[in-house]
MIDREN-877214 format. One record per atom (N, C-alpha, C, O): atom name; residue in three letters; x, y, z; residue number from 1. Coordinates in steps of 0.05 Angstrom, whole numbers. Layout:
<kekes>
> atom	rest	east	north	up	nr
> CA	ALA	X	Y	Z	NUM
...
</kekes>
This chain:
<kekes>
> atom	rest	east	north	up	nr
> N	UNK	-306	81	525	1
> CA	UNK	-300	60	506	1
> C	UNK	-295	33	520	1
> O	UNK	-284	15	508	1
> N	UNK	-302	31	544	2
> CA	UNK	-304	-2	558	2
> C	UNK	-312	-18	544	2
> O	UNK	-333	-16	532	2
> N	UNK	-296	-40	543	3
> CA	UNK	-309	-69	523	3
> C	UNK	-321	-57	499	3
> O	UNK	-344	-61	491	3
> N	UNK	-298	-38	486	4
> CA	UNK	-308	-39	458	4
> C	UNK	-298	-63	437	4
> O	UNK	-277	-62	424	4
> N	UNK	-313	-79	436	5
> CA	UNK	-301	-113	417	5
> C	UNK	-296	-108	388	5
> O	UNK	-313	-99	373	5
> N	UNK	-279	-111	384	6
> CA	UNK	-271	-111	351	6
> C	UNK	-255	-136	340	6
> O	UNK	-241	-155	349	6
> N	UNK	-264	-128	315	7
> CA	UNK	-249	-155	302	7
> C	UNK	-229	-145	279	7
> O	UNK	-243	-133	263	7
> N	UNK	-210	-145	271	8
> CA	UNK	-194	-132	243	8
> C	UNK	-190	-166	233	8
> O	UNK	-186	-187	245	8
> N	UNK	-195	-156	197	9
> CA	UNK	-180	-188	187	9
> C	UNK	-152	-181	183	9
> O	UNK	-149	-159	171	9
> N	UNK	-126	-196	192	10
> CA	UNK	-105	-179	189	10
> C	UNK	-98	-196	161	10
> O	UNK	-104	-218	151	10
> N	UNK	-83	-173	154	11
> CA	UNK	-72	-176	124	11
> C	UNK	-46	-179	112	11
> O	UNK	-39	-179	88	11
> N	UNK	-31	-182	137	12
> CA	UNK	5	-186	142	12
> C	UNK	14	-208	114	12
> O	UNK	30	-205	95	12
> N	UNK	-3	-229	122	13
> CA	UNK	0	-256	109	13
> C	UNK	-17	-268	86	13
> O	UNK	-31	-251	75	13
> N	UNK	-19	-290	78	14
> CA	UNK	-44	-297	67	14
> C	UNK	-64	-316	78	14
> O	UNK	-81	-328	65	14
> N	UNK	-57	-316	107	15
> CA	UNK	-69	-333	123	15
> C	UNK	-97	-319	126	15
> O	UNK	-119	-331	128	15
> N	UNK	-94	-289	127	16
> CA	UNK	-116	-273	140	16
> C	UNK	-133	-274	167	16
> O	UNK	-157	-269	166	16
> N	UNK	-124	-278	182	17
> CA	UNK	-132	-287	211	17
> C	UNK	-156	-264	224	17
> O	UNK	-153	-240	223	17
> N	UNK	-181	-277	235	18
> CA	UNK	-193	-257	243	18
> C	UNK	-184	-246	281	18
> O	UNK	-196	-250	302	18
> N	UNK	-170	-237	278	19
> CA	UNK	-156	-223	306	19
> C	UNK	-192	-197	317	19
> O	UNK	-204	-177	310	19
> N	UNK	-191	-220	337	20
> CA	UNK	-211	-212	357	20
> C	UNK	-197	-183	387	20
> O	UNK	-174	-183	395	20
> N	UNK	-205	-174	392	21
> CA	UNK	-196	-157	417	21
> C	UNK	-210	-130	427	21
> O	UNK	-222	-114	412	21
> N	UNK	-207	-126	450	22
> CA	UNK	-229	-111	468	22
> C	UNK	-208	-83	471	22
> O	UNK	-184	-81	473	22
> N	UNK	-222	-69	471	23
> CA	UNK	-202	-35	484	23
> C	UNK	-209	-27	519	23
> O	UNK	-231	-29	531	23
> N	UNK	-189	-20	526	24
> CA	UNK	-198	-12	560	24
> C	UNK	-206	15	560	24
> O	UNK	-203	25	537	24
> N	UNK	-214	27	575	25
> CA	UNK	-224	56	587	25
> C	UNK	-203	76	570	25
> O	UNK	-210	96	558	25
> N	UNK	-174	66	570	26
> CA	UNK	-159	82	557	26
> C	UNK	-143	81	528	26
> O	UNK	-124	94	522	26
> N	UNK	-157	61	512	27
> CA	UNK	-155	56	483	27
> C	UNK	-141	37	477	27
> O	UNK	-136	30	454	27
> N	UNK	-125	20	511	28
> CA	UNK	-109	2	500	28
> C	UNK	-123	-33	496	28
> O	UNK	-145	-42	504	28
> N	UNK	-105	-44	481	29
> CA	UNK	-113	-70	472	29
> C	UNK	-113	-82	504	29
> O	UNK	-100	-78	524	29
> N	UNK	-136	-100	496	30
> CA	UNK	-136	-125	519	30
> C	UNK	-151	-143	505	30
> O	UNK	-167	-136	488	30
> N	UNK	-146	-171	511	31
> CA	UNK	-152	-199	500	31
> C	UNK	-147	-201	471	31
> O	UNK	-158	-212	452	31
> N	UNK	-137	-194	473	32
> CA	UNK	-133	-203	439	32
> C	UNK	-123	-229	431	32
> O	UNK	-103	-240	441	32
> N	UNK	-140	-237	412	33
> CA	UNK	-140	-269	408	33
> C	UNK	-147	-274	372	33
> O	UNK	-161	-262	356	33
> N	UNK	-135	-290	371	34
> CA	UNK	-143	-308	340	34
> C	UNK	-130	-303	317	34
> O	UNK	-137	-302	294	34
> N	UNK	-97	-297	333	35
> CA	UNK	-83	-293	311	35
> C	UNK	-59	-309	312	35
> O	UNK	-45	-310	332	35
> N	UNK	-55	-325	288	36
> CA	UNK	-39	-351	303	36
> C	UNK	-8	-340	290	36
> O	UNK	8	-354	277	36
> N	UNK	-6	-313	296	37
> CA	UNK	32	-312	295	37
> C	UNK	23	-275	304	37
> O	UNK	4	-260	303	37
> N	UNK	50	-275	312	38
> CA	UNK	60	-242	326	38
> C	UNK	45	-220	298	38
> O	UNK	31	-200	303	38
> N	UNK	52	-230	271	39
> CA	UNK	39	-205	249	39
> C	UNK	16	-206	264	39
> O	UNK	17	-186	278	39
> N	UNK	-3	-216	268	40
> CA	UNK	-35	-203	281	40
> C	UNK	-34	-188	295	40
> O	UNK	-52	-172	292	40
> N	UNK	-18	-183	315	41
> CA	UNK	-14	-177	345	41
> C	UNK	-6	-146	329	41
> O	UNK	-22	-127	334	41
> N	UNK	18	-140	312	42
> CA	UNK	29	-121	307	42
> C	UNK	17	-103	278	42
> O	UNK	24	-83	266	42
> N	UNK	-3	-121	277	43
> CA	UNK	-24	-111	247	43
> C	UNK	-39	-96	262	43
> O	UNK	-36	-71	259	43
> N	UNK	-55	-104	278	44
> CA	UNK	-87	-87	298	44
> C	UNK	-66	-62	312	44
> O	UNK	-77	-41	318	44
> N	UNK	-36	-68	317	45
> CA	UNK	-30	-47	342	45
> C	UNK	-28	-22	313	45
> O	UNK	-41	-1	315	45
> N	UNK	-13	-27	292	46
> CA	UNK	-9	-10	273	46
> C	UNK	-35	-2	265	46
> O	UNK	-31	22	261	46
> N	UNK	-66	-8	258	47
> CA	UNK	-87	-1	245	47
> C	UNK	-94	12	266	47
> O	UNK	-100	35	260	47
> N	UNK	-96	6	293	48
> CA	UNK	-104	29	309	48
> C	UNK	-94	60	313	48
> O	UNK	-106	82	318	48
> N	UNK	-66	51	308	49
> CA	UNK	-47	83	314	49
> C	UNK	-35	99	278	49
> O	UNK	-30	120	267	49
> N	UNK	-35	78	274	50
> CA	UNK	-16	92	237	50
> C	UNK	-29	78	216	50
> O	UNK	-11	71	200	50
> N	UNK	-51	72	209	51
> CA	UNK	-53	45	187	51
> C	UNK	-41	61	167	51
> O	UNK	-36	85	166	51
> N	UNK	-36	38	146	52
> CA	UNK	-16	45	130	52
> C	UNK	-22	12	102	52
> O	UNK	-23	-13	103	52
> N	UNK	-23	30	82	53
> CA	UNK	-26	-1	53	53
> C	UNK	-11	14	36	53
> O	UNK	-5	38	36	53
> N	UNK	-5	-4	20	54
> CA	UNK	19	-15	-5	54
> C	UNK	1	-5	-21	54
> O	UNK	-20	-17	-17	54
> N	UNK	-2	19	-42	55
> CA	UNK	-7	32	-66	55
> C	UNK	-3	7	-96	55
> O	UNK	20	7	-105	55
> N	UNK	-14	-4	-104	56
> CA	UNK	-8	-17	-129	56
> C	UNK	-36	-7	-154	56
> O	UNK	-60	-13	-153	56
> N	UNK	-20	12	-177	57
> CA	UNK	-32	15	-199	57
> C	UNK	-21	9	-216	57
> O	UNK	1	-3	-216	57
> N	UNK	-33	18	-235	58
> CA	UNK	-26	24	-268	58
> C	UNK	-18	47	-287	58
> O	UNK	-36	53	-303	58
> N	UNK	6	62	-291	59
> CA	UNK	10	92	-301	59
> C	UNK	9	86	-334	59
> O	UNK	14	65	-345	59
> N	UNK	1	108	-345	60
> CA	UNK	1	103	-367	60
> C	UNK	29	112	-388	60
> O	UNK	41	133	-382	60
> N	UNK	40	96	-414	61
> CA	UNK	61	107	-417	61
> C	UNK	66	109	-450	61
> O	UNK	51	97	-465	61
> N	UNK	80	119	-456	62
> CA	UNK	70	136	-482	62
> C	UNK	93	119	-509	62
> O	UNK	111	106	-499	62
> N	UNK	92	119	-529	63
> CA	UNK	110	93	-549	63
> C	UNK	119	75	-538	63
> O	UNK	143	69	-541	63
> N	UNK	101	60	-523	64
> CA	UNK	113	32	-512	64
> C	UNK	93	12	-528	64
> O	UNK	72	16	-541	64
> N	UNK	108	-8	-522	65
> CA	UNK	89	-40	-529	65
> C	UNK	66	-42	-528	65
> O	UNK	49	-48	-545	65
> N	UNK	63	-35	-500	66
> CA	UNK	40	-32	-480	66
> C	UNK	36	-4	-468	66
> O	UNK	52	13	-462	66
> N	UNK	8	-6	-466	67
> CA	UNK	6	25	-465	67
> C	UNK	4	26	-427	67
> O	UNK	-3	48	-418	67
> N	UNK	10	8	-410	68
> CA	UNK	10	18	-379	68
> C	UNK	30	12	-373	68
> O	UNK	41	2	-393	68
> N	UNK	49	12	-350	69
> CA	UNK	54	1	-337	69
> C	UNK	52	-9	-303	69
> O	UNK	42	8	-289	69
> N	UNK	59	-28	-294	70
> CA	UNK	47	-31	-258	70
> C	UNK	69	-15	-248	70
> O	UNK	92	-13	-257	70
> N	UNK	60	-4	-230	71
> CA	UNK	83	12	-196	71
> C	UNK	67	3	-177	71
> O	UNK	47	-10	-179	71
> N	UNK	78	11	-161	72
> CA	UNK	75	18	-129	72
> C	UNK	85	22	-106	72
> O	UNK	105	10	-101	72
> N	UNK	78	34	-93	73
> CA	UNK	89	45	-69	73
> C	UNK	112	28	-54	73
> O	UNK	103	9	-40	73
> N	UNK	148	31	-55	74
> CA	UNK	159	17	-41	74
> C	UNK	155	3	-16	74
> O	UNK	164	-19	-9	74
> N	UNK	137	23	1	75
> CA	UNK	130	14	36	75
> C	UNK	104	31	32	75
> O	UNK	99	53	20	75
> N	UNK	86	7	52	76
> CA	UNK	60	23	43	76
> C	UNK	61	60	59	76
> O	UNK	78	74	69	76
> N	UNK	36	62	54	77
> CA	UNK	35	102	55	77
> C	UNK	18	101	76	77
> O	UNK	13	80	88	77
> N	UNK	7	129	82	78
> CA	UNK	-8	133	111	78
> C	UNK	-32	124	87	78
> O	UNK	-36	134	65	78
> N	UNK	-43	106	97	79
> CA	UNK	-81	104	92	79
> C	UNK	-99	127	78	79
> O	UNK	-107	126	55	79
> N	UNK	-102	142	92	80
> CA	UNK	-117	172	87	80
> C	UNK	-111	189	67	80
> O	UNK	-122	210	62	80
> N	UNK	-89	176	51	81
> CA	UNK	-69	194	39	81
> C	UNK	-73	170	2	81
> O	UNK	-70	178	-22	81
> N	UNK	-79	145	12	82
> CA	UNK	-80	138	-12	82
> C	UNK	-88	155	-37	82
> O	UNK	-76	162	-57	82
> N	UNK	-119	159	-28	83
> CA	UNK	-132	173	-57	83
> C	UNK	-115	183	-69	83
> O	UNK	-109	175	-91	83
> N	UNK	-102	205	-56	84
> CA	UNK	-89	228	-53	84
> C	UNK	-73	211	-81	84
> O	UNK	-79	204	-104	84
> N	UNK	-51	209	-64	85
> CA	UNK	-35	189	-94	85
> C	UNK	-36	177	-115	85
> O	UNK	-22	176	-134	85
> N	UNK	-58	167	-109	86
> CA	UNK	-80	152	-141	86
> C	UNK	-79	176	-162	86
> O	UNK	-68	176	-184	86
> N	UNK	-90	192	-152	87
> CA	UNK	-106	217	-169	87
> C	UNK	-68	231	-170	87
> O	UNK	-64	235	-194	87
> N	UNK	-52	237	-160	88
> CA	UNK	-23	242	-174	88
> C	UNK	-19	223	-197	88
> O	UNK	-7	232	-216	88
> N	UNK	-28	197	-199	89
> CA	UNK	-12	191	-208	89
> C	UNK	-29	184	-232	89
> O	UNK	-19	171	-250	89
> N	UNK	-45	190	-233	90
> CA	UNK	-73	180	-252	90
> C	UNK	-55	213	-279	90
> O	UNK	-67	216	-300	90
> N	UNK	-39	224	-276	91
> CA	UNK	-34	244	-286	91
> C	UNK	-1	244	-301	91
> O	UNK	7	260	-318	91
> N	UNK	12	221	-288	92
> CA	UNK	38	221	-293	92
> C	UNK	35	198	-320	92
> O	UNK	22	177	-318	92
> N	UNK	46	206	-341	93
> CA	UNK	52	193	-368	93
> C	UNK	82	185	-378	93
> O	UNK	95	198	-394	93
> N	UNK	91	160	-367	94
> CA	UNK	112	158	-373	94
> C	UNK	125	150	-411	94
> O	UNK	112	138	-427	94
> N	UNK	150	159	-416	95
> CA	UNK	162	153	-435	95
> C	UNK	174	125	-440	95
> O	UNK	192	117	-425	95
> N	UNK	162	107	-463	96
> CA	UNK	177	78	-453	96
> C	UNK	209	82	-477	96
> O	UNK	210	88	-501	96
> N	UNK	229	76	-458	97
> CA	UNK	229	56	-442	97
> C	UNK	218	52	-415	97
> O	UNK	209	74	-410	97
> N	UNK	215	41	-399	98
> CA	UNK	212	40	-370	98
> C	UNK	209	5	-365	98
> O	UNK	199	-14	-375	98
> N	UNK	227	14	-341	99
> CA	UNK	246	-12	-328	99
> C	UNK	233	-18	-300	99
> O	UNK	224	1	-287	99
> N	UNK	232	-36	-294	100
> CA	UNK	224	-51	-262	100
> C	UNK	245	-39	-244	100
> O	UNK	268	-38	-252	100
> N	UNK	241	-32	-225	101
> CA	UNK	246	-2	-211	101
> C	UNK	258	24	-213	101
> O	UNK	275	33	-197	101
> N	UNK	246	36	-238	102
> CA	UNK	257	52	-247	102
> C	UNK	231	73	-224	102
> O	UNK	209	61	-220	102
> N	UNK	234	96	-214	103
> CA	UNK	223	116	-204	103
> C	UNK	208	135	-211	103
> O	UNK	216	156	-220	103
> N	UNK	184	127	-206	104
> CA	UNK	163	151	-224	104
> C	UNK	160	175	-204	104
> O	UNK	160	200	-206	104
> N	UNK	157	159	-185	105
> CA	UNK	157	189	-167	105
> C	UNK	172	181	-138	105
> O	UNK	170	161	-124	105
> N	UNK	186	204	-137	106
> CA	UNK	210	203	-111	106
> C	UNK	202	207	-90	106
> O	UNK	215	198	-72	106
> N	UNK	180	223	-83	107
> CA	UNK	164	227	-58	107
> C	UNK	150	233	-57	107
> O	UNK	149	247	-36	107
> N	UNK	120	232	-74	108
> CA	UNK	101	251	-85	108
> C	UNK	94	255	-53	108
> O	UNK	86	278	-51	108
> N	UNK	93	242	-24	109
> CA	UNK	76	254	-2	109
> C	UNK	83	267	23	109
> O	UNK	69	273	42	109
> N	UNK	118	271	17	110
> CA	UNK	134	288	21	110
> C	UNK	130	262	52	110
> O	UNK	124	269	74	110
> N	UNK	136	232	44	111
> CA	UNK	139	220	72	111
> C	UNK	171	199	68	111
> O	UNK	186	186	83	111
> N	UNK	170	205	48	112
> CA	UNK	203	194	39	112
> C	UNK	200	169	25	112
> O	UNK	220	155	20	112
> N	UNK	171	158	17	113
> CA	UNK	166	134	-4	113
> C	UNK	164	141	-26	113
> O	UNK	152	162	-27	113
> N	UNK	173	128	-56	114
> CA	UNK	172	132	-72	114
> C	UNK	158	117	-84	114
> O	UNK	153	96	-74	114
> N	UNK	146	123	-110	115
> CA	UNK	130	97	-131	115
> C	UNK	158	85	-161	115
> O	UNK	175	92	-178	115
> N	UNK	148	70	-151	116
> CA	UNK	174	53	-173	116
> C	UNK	156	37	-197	116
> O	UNK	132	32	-194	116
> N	UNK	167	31	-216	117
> CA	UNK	151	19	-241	117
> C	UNK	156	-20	-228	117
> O	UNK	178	-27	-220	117
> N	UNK	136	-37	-229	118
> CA	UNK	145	-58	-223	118
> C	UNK	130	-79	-251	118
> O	UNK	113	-97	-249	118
> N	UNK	143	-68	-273	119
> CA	UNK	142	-79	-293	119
> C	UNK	157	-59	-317	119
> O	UNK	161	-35	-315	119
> N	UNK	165	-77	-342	120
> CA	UNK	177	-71	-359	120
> C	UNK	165	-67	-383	120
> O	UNK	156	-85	-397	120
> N	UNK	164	-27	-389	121
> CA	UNK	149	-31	-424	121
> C	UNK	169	-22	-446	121
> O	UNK	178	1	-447	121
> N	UNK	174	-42	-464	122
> CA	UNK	196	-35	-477	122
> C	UNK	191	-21	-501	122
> O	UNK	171	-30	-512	122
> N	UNK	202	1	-513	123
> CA	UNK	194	17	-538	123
> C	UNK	184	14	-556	123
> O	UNK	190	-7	-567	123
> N	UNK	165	30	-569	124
> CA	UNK	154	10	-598	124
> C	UNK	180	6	-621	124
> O	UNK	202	17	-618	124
> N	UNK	176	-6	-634	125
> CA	UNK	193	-2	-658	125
> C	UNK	194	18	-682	125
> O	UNK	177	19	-700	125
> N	UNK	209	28	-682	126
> CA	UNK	206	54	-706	126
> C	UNK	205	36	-734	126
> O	UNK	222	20	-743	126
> N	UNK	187	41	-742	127
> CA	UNK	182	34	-781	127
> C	UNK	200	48	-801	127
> O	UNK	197	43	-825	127
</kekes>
């Protein structure tokens, strides 16, 4: 893997910086360049060894206003594992009320993150 060149756009910020950098014989970073704050530096070291993203959907929820509401993942999840969670959650039907961080699921990946509702659907009205 000598002078294997890569580029990640890092995604820390909304700056999006394209962080350039080479791997040595033994997988570690060298030159790394074109990231104008430490998040770049600590984005590429994390996508190489753990990547990891923030889950944001839509669950669906049953006599509310609105028939979805948004969650997502408090701290993002292992990468590999997203689908995985989509498809849990593509299954979970909540009861409205439901409140902005109220907890839909407490650990569905047994990694100690939970999905929280990050919006409010308030009940229909009974006639």
């Amino acid at each position: 893997m000598p002078n294997d060149p890569r580029a990640y756009i890092c995604i820390r910020c909304p700056r999006g910086c394209e962080v350039r950098f080479d791997l040595d014989e033994e997988g570690q970073i060298q030159d790394l360049t074109g990231n104008f704050c430490k998040l770049g530096e600590t984005y590429v070291r994390s996508e190489l060894t753990d990547p990891r993203r923030t889950l944001t959907t839509l669950v669906r929820v049953r006599n509310g206003v609105s028939p979805l509401v948004p969650v997502w993942t408090e701290e993002p999840v292992p990468k590999d594992r997203v689908l995985e969670l989509a498809e849990m959650l593509r299954g979970i039907i909540l009861e409205a009320p439901v409140k902005i961080g109220q907890v839909v699921l407490a650990d569905p990946l047994g990694v100690g993150i939970p999905v929280v509702a990050s919006g409010n659907v308030e009940a229909e009205a009974t006639r």
